[in-house]
C-alpha positions in Angstrom: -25.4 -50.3 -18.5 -27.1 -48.5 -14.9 -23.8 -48.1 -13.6 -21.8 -47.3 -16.5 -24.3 -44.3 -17.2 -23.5 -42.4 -14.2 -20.3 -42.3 -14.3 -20.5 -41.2 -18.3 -22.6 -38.2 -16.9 -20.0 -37.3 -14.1 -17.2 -37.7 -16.4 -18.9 -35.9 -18.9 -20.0 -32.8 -16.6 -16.5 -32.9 -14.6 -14.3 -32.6 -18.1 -16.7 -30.1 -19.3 -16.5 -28.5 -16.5 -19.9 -27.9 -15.7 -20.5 -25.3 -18.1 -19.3 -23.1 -15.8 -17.4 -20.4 -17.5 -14.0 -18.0 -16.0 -13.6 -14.7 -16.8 -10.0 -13.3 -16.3 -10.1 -11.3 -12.7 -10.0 -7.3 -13.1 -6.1 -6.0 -13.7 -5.3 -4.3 -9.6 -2.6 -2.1 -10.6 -1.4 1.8 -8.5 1.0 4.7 -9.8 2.9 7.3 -7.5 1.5 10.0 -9.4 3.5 12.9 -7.7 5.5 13.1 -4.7 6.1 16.7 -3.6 8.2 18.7 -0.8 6.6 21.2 1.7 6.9 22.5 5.2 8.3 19.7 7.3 6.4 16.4 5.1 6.6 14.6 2.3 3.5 14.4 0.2 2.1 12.0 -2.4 -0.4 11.5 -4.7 -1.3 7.7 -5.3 -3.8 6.7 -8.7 -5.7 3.0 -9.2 -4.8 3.1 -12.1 -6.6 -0.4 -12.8 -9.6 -2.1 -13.6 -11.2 -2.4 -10.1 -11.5 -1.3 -7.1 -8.4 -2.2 -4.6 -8.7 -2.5 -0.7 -5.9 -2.4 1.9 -3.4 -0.8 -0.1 0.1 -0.9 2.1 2.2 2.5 1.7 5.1 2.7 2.6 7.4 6.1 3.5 10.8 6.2 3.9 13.2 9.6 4.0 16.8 9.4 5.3 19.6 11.4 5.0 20.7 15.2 6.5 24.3 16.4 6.7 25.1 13.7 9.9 22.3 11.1 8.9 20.3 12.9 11.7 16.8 12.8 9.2 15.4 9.2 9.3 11.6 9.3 9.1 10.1 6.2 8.1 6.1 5.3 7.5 3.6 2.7 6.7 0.0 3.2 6.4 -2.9 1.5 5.1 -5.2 3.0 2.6 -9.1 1.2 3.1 -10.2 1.8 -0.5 -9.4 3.2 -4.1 -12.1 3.3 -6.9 -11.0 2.9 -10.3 -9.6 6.3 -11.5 -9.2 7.8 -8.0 -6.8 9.4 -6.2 -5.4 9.7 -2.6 -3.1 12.4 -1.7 -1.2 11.6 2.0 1.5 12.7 3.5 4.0 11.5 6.3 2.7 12.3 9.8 6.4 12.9 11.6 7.3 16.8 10.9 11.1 16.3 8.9 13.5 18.9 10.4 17.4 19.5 9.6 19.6 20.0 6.8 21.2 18.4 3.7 20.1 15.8 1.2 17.4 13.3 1.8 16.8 9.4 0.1 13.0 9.4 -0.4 11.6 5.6 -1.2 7.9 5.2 -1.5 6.4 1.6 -1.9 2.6 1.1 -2.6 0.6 -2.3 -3.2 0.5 -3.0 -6.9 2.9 0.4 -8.0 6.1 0.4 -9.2 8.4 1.5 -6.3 9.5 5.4 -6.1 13.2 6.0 -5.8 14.1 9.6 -5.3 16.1 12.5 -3.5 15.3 15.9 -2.3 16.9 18.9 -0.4 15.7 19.6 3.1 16.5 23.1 4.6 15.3 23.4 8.4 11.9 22.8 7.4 11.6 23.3 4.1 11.8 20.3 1.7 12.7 20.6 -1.7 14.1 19.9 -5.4 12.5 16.5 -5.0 13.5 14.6 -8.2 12.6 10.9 -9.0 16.0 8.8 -9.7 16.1 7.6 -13.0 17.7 4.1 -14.0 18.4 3.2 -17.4 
């Protein structure tokens, strides 16, 4: 009966799992809010969206295109931290110069990935649209 005690107890506390209870962990989840032209960059707006705060969110940038394939700018960065509800506007570091239409592709940690075109005239980028699949 002294050893068959012990090993009720353990059984007992390991199936019961020690009373130790698990809560579900906090949904981590991003949108690409907006992504907007300018003078020479791309800019974005990312949102945690979520239910806690996310660290080392990978971004990722891509715009390529132009009349001879001559704009190819491509980007990764790291954001450190995003509260719940907050926002981070960035946007891409190399200045985008030429002419003709542009594949923009945006990739965030826990987003949905951002598939769209725009128009870039020397400088100036614009009519950026979000491609739509149905």
């Amino acid at each position: 009966m002294k050893k068959i005690l012990p090993i009720v107890v353990v059984g007992i506390l390991v199936l019961g799992g020690l009373g130790a209870v698990a809560y579900p962990e906090p949904k981590k989840s991003t949108e690409i809010v907006k992504v907007k032209g300018g003078i020479g960059h791309v800019s974005i707006v990312i949102e945690n969206t979520g239910e806690a705060s996310i660290d080392n969110i990978e971004v990722f940038i891509s715009a390529k295109g132009g009349v001879f394939d001559n704009i190819d700018v491509t980007e990764s960065y790291c954001i450190s931290i995003l509260d719940i509800k907050a926002i981070e506007i960035s946007e891409t570091n190399k200045f985008i110069f030429g002419f003709g239409k542009i594949d923009i592709t945006i990739d965030a940690d826990y987003a949905d990935t951002w598939i769209g075109t725009g128009f870039v005239f020397g400088p100036f980028i614009i009519g950026i649209d979000k491609l739509c699949y149905d």
